[in-house]
N, C-alpha and C positions, 0 to 999 in steps of 0.2 A: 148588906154591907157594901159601903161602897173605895172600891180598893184606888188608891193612886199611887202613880209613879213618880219616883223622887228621881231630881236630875242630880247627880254628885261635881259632876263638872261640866262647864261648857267649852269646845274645843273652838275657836276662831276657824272661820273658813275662809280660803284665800276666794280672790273675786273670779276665779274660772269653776271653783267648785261652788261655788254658791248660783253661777252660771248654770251649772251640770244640775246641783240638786231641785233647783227652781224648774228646771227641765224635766227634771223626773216628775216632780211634783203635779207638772201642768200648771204651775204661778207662771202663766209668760208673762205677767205686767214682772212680776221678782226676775227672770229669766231679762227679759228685755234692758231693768236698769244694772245687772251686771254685765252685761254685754257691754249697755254705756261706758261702765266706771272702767271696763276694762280695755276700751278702747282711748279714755284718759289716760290711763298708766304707758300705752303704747304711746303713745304722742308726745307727755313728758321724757320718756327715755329716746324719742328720734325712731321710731319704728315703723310710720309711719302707716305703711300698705297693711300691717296686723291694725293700727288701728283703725282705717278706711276699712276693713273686713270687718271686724266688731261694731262699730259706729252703724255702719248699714244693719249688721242683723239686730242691732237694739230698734233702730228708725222703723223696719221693716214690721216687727214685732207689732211697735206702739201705734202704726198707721193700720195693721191688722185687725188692733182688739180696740180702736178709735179714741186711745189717746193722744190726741192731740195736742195737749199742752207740751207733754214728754215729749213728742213727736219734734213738737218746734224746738225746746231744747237741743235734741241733738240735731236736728237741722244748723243751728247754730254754730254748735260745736264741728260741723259735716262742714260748715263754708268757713272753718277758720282752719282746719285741715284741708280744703281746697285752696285758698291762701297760700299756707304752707308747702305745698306739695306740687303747686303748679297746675295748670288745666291737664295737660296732658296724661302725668300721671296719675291723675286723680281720676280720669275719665278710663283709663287702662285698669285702675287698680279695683273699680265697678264692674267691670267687666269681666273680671277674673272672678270676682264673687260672685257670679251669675247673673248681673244686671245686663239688658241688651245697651246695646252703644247708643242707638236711639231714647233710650229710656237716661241712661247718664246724661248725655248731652243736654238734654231736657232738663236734669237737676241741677247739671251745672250753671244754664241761663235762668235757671230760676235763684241762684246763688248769685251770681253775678249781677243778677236785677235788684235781688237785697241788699245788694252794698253799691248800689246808684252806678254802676258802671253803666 
C-alpha cells in the first residue's frame, strides 16, 4: 500500500525565507535566485548597500555552482546598482560583505568596461 501526503494548504513564502529554506535544503541554484530577487526589492525601495550585499551573495553563489548565464544577469543588475550608488560606495559596500578591495576594484573595471566607459 502505498500511502501519500495531502497538502491542505500552500503558505506563500516571502523571498528571505525561501532564501533561508533553499539554504537548508542545499538548492543553492533556489538559495542563489532569492538572494537575487531580494536584492531587487532592496533597490526598488533605495536600500541600496542591503541590496549590493544580496546581489553579490546571489553572483557569488551562481559563479560557484558555474552558472553563468544567472551569473551575468546579476552581473548586470551589479552595474546598474554600481551606476546608482557611485564607485566609491559601491566598491566600500564590497568590501564590507567580505570582498577584498582589490577584488571590487577588479569588478568594478570590468563594469565600467561593460558600459564603454
Amino acid at each position: 500500500m502505498v500511502m501519500r501526503a495531502r497538502i491542505k494548504y500552500c503558505v506563500p513564502l516571502s523571498p528571505q525565507q525561501s532564501a533561508k529554506l533553499n539554504q537548508e535544503v542545499g538548492n543553492r541554484q533556489g538559495e542563489a535566485a532569492a538572494l537575487g530577487n531580494i536584492g531587487l526589492i532592496y533597490k526598488a525601495r533605495g536600500e541600496l548597500d542591503k541590496a549590493l550585499e544580496n546581489m553579490l551573495g546571489a553572483l557569488a553563489i551562481f559563479m560557484d555552482i558555474g552558472m553563468s548565464r544567472e551569473a551575468g544577469i546579476v552581473g548586470g543588475n551589479l552595474a546598474r546598482l554600481h551606476q546608482e550608488m557611485g564607485h566609491e560606495r559601491f566598491v566600500a559596500g564590497c568590501v564590507k560583505s567580505g570582498m577584498s578591495r582589490e577584488r571590487a576594484e577588479e569588478m568594478t573595471r570590468a563594469i565600467e568596461k561593460s558600459k564603454g566607459k
